[in-house]
C-alpha positions as CSV (number, residue, x, y, z in Angstrom):
1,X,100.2,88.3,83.2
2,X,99.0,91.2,81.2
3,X,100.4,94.7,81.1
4,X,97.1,95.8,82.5
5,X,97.4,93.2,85.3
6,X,97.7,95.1,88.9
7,X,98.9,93.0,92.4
8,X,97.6,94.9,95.7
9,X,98.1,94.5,99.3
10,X,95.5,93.8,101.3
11,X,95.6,92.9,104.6
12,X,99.5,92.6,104.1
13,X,99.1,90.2,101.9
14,X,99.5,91.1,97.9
15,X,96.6,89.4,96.0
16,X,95.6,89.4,92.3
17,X,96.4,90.2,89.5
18,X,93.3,92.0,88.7
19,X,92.6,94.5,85.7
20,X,92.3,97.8,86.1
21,X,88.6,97.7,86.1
22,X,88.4,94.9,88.7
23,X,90.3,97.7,91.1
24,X,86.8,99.5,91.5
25,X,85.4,97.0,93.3
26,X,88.2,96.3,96.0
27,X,88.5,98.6,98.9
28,X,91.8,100.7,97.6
29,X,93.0,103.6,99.6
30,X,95.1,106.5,97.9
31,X,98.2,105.0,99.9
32,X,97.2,101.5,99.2
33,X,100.4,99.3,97.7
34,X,100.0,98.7,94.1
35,X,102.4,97.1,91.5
36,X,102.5,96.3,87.8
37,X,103.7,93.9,86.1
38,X,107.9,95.6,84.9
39,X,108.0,97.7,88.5
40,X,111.0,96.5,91.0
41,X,108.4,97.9,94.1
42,X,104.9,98.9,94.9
43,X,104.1,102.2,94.8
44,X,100.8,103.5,96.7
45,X,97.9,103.8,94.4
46,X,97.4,107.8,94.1
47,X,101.0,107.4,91.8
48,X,99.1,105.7,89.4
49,X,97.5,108.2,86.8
50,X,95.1,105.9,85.5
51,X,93.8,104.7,89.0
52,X,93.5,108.3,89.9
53,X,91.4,109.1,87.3
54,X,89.5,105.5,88.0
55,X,89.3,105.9,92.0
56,X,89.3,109.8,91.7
57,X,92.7,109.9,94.0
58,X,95.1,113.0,94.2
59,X,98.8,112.9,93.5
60,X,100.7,113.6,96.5
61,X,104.2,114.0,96.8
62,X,105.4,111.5,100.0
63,X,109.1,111.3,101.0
64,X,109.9,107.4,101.0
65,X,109.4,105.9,104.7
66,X,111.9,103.4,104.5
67,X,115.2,104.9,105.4
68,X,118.3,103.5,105.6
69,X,119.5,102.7,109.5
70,X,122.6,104.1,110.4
71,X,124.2,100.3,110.5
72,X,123.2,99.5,106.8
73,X,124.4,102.6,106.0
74,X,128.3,102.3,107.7
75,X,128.5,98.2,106.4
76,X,127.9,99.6,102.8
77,X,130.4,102.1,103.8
78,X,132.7,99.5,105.0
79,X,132.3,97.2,101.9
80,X,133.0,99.9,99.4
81,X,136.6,101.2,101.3
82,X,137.0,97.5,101.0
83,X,136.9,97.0,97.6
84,X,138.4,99.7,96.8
85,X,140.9,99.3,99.0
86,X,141.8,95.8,97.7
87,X,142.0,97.9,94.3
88,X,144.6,100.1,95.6
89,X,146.5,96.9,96.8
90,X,146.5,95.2,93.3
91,X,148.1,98.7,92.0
92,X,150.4,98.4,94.6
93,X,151.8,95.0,93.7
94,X,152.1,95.6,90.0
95,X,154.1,98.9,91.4
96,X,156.4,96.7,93.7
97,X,157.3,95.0,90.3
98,X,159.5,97.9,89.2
99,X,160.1,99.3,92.8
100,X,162.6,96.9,94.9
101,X,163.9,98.6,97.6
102,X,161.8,98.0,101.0
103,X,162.2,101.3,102.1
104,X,160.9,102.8,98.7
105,X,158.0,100.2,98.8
106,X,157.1,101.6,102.3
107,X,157.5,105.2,101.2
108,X,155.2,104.6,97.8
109,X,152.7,102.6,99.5
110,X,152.1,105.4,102.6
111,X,152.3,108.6,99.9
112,X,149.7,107.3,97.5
113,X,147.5,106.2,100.5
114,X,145.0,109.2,100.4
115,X,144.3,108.2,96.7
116,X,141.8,105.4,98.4
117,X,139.8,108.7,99.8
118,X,139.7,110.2,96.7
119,X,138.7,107.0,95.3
120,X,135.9,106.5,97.2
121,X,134.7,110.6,96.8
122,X,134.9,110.3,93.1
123,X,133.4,106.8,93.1
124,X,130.7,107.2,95.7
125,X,129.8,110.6,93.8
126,X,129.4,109.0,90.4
127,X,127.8,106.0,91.6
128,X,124.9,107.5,93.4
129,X,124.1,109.9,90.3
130,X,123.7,106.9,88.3
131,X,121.0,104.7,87.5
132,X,121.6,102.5,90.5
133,X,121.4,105.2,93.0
134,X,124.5,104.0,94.7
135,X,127.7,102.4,95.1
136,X,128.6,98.7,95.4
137,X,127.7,98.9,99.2
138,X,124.8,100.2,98.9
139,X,123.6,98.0,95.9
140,X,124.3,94.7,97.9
141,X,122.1,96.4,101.0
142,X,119.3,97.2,99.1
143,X,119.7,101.2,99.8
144,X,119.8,103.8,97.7
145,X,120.2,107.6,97.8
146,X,117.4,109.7,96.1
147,X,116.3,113.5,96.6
148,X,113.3,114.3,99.3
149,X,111.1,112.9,97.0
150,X,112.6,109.4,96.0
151,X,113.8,110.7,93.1
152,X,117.1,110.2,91.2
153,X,119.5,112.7,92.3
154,X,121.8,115.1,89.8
155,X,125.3,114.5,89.2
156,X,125.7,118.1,91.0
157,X,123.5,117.3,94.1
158,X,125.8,114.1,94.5
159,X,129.0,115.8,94.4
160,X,127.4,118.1,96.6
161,X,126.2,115.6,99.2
162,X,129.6,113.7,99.0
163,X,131.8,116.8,99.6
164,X,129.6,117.8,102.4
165,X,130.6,114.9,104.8
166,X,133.3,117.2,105.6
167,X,130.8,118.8,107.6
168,X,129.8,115.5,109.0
169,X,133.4,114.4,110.0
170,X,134.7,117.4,111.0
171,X,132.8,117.1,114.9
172,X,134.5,113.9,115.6
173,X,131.7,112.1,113.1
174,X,128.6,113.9,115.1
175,X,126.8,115.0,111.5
176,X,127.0,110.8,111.2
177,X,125.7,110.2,114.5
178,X,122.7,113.0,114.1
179,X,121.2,110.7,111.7
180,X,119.9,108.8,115.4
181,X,118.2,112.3,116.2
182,X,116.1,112.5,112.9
183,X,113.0,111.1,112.0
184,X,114.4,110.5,108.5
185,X,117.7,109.5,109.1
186,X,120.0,111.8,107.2
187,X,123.0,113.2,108.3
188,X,124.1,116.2,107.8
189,X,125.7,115.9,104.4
190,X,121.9,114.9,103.5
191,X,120.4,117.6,105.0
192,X,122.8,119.8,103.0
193,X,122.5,118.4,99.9
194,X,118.3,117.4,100.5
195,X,118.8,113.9,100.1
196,X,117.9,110.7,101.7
197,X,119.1,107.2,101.9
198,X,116.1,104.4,101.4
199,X,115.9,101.1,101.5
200,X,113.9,98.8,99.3
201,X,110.1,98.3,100.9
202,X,109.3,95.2,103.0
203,X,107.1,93.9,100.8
């Protein structure tokens, strides 16, 4: 396969590859799915420059419409405390090497607790400014976070998202639970941060 090569769905099935002037003759519609050969997904056609200036397609900006379900969402949640948690534990132990007393062990292993919170802010924060888009969790689910328009988001818009569950926690987890009452899914550390959480396409 050729780096010219292009695979489209039609009929929800993905056929080809065909070369770019072969696309001329098929019935392609500006959101037709289209992928070359290198891409992880399809993108629709009007995101390719060359088949807009072949098909004479605009460029519009689309917000992704595969978010992230509220359930994908809390099990990646649930695998990164997890992890990290089993991380904490492994400190712990080497800790408990130079720490004997039971009491003290108690004592160190309930004050350095909150450390797993701050684990997971700092983590989740650098994770989903990264080239993966998002933490461990995440990664194994498929979902990532981008900005409104599927983009890659800054290192300052992540710390801004993460800080802002705050806001989603604070009303007994409601901002979590809103995500159920929006069409795209975010909650409101999303919302105040403009982000969304996507998952790969179905196809």
């Amino acid at each position: 396969m050729q780096n010219d090569s292009y695979t489209v769905v039609i009929d929800g099935k993905p056929q080809g590859p065909y070369a770019l002037e072969q696309l001329s003759t098929l019935n392609i519609k500006s959101g037709t799915f289209v992928r070359k050969p290198g891409m992880d997904d399809y993108k629709e056609a009007h995101e390719f420059p060359e088949l807009r200036a072949l098909l004479g397609f605009t460029f519009q900006h689309t917000a992704p419409q595969y978010f992230a379900s509220f359930d994908q969402r809390l099990l990646a949640s649930v695998i990164d405390f997890f992890f990290i948690t089993l991380l904490y534990i492994a400190v712990m132990l080497v800790c408990f090497l130079f720490v004997t007393e039971k009491m003290e062990r108690i004592m160190l292993f309930a004050a350095f607790s909150p450390t797993i919170i701050l684990a997971k802010f700092a983590y989740g924060t650098l994770a989903e400014a990264s080239r993966a888009q998002g933490t461990i969790g995440k990664r194994l689910l498929n979902i990532k976070v981008t900005d409104l328009l599927g983009n890659r988001i800054s290192l300052g818009k992540s710390f801004t998202r993460n800080i802002a569950k705050v806001l989603s926690v604070i009303p007994v987890f409601f901002g979590y639970l809103y995500s159920f009452l929006n069409k795209k899914q975010q909650c409101w550390h999303d919302i105040a941060a403009n982000t969304l959480v996507i998952k790969d396409r179905l196809i």
